[in-house]
C-alpha positions as CSV (number, residue, x, y, z in Angstrom):
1,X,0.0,0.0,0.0
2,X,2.8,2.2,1.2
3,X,4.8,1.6,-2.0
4,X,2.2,2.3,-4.8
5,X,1.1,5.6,-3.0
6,X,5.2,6.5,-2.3
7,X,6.0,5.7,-6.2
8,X,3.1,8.2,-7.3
9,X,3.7,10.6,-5.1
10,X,7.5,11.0,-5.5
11,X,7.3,10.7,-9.1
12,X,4.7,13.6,-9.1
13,X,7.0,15.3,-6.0
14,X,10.2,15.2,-6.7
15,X,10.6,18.6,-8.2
16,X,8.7,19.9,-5.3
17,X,11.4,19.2,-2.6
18,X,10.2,15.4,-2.5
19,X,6.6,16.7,-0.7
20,X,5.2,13.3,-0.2
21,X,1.0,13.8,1.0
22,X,2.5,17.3,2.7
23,X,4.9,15.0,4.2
24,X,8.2,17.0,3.6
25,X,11.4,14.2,3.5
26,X,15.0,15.6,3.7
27,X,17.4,14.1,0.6
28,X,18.9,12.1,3.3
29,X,16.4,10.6,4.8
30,X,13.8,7.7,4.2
31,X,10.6,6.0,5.5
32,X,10.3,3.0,7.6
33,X,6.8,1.5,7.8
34,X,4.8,-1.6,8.5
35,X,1.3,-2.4,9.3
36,X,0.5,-4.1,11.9
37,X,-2.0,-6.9,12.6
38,X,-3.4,-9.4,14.9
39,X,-3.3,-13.2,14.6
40,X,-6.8,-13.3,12.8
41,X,-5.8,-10.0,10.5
42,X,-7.5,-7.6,12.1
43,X,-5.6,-4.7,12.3
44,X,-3.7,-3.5,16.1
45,X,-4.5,0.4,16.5
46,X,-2.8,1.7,19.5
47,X,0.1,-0.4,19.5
48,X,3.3,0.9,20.8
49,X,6.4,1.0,19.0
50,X,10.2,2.1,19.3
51,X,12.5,2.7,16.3
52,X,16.3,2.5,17.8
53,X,19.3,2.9,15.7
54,X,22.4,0.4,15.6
55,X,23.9,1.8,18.5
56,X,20.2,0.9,20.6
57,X,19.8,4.7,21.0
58,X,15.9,5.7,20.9
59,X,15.2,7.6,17.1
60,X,11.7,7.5,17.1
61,X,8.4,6.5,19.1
62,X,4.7,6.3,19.4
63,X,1.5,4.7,18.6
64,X,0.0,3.0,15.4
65,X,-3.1,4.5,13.7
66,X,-6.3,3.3,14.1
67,X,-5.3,1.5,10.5
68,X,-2.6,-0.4,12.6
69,X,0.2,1.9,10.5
70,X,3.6,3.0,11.6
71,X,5.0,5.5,9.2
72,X,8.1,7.2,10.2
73,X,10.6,9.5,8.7
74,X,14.3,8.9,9.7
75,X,18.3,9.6,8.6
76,X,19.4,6.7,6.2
77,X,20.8,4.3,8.2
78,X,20.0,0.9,10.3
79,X,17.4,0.7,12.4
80,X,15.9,-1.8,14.7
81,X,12.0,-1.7,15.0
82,X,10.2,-2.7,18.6
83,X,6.3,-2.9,18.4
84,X,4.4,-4.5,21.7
85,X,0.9,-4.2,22.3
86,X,-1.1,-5.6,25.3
87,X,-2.1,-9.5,25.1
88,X,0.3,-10.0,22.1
89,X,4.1,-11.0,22.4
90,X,7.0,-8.2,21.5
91,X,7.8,-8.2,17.8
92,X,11.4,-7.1,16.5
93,X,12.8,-6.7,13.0
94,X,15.9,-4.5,11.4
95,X,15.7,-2.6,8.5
96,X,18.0,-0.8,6.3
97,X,16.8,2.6,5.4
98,X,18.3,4.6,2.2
99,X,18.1,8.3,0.8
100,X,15.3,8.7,-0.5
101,X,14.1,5.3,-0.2
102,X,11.0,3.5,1.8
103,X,12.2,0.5,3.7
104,X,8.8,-1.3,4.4
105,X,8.3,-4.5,6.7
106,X,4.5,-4.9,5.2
107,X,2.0,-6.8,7.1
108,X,3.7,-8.2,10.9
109,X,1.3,-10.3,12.5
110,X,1.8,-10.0,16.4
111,X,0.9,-13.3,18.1
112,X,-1.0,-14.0,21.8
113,X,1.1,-14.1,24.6
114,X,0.0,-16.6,27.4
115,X,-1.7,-14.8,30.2
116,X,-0.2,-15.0,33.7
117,X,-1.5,-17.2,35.9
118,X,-3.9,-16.0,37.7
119,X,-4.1,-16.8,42.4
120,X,-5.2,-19.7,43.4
121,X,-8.9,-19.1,45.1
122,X,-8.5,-18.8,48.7
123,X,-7.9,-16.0,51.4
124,X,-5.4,-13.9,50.7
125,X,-3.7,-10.5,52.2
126,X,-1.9,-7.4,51.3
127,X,1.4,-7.8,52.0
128,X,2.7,-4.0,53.1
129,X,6.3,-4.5,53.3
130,X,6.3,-4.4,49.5
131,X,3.4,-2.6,48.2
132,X,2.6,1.2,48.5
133,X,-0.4,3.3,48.4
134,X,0.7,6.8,46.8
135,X,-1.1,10.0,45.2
136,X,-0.2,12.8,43.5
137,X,-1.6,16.4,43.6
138,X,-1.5,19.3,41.4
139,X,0.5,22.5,43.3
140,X,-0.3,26.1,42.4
141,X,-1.4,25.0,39.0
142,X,2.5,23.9,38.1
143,X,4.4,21.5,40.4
144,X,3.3,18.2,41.4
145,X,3.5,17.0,45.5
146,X,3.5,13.3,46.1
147,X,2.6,11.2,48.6
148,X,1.6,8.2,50.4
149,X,0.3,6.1,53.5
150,X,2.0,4.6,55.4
151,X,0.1,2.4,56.7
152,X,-2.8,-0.2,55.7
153,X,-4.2,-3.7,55.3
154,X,-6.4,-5.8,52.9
155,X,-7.8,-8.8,52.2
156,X,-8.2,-10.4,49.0
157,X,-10.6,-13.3,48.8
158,X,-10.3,-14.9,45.2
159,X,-12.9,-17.1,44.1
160,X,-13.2,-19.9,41.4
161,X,-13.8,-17.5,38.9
162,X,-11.7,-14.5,39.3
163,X,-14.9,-12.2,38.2
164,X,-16.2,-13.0,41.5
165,X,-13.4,-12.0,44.2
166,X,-14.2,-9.6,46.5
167,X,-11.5,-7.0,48.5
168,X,-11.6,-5.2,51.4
169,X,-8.9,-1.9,52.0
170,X,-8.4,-0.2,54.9
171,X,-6.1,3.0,55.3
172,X,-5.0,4.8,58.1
173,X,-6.2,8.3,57.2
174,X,-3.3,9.9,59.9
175,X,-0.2,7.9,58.1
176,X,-0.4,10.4,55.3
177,X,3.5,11.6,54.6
178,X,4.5,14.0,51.8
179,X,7.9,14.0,53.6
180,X,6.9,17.8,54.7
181,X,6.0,17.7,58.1
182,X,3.7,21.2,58.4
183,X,2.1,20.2,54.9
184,X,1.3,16.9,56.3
185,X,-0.2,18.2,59.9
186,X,-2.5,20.6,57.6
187,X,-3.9,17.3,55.5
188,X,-4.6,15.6,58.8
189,X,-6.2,18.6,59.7
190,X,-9.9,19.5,59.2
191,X,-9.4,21.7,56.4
192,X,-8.6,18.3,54.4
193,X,-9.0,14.4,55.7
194,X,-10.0,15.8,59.4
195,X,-8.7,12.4,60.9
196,X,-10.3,13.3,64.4
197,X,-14.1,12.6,62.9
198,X,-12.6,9.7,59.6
199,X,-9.6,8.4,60.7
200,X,-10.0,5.8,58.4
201,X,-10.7,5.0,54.4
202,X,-12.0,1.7,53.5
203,X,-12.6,0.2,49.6
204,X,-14.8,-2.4,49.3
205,X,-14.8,-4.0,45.7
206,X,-18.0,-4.8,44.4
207,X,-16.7,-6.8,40.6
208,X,-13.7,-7.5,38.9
209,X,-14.3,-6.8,35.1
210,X,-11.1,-8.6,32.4
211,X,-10.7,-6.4,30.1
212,X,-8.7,-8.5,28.1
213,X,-4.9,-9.6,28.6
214,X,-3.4,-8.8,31.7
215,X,-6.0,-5.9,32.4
216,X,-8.8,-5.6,34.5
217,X,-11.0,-3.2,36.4
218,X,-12.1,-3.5,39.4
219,X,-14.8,-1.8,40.5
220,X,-16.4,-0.9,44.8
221,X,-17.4,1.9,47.3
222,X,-14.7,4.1,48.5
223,X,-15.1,6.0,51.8
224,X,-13.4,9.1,52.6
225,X,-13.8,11.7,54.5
226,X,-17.3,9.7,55.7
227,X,-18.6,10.2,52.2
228,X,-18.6,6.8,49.8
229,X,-18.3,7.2,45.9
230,X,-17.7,4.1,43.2
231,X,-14.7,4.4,41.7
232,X,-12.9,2.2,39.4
233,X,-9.5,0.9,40.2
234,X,-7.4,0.1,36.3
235,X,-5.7,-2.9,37.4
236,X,-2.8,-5.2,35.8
237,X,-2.2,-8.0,37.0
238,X,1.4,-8.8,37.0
239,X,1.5,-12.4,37.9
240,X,2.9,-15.0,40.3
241,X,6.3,-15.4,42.2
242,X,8.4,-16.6,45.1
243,X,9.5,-14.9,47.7
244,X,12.5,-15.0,49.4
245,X,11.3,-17.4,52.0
246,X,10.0,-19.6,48.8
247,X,6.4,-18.0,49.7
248,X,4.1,-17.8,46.9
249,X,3.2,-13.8,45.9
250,X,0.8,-12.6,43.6
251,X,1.7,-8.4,42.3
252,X,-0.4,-6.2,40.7
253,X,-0.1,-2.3,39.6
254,X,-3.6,-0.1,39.9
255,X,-4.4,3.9,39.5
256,X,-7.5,5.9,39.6
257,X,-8.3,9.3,39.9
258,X,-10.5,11.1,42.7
259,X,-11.8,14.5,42.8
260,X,-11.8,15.4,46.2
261,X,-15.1,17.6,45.8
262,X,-16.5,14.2,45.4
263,X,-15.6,13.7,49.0
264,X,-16.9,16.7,50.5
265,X,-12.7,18.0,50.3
266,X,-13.6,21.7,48.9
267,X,-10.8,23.4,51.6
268,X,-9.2,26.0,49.0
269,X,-7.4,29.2,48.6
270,X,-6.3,31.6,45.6
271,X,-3.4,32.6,44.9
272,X,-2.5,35.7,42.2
273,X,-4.6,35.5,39.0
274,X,-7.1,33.1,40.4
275,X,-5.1,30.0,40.4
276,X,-5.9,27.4,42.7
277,X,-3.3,26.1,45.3
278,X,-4.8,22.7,45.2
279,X,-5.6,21.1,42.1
280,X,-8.9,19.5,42.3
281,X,-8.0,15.5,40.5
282,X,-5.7,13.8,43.2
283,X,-4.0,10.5,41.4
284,X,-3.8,7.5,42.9
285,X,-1.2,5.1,42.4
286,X,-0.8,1.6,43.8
287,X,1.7,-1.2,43.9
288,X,0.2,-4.4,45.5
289,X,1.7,-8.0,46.8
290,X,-0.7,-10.1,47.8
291,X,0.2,-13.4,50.1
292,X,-1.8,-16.3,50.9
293,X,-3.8,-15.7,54.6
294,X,-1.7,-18.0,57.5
């Protein structure tokens, strides 16, 4: 496809400063391309890809089109194309690109990958020595603070179909720590998580939804600030391992996004030109181990 449309046009462009569909291509430079596709060829939008040269240094990145195209323009050269998409194993090919030429790898088929295996059903529990609970908050409109607490449990019960596993999260409101000490005392305070009246927040899923490969939502009632919203954790599930003790582990990464006006958090101030100290979209950012109950 790219090859008929790239004779045309340079035939028809070449006294034009090689103009190729408004594309403008330096005399020392080429295209790379490929299209890429799924085992039943259907086409992959959204796929990632990484061009690297023959050193391995980065050249170009992005995403295909919703045609499943990559289309880049680089220095002649050789290049090494990655393109990974979720569910499908990496592919990687070279190419040679020329002056003026179009080095295309045509149709790549990316094939399934096998998905991790999933917990066994039983009782299991957070493991807090190696996961972590963080946010991040918008500062004065520019910066970013982060943060975390410190401390909290949950329970994971997983059933024989993992649709139908259940969790229950509880925080300690008071072991928030953004590693300033006055900025901390002030989001303990009543102004924000007022940890006198809610000193605790609790998520209680209500469904786990696959949303194919190793993603999932799961969805439940958050509490905070003694006001409970559904929110929707985007989960991947990372798989199974051993720990050092030979203990089985089960990992997964999950974020969401609150507003705190959802929870009844509307303390604010103004600064010059009417911007906002505190953003209003706090994101959440969880890495989880999970061990089987003793």
């Amino acid at each position: 496809m790219f090859g008929r449309w790239l004779n045309g046009r340079r035939a028809a462009g070449s006294a034009q400063g090689n103009a190729l569909a408004g594309l403008e291509v330096p005399r020392t430079a080429g295209l790379l391309s490929c299209r890429v596709l799924d085992p039943v060829n259907e086409v992959v939008p959204l796929a990632e890809f990484v061009v690297t040269d023959s050193a391995g240094r980065k050249v170009f990145g992005g995403e295909t089109d919703p045609f499943g195209n990559v289309l880049a323009t680089v220095p002649a050269g050789e290049y090494r194309l990655a393109v990974t998409a979720e569910g499908f194993t990496p592919f990687h090919a070279s190419a040679t690109v020329v002056e003026g030429g179009h080095a295309s790898l045509g149709d790549v088929t990316l094939q399934l990958s096998a998905p991790p295996q999933l917990p066994a059903p039983g009782e299991w529990e957070v493991e807090p020595m190696h996961s972590q609970i963080g946010f991040t908050a918008r500062h004065i409109g520019l910066a970013r603070i982060h943060g975390r607490f410190n401390n909290f449990a949950g329970a994971v019960r997983i059933a024989d179909r993992m649709e139908e596993s259940a969790m229950h999260v509880i925080i300690d409101a008071a072991s928030i720590d953004t590693n300033v000490q006055m900025r901390d005392d002030h989001l303990r305070s009543s102004d924000f998580l007022d940890v006198g009246r809610y000193p605790t927040m609790e998520f209680y899923s209500e469904r786990f939804v696959h949303r194919g490969g190793t993603r999932w939502g799961v969805t439940g009632a958050l509490t905070l600030h003694g006001v409970s919203r559904t929110v929707t954790l985007d989960t991947q599930y990372l798989g199974l391992g051993n720990g050092l003790e030979g203990e089985t582990r089960a990992a997964c990464r999950a974020t969401t996004e609150l507003h705190r006006e959802d929870f009844t958090l509307t303390w604010q101030t103004m600064l010059a030109r009417g911007i906002a100290a505190v953003g209003s979209s706090i994101s959440i950012d969880m890495d989880i181990q999970i061990v089987p109950k003793t």
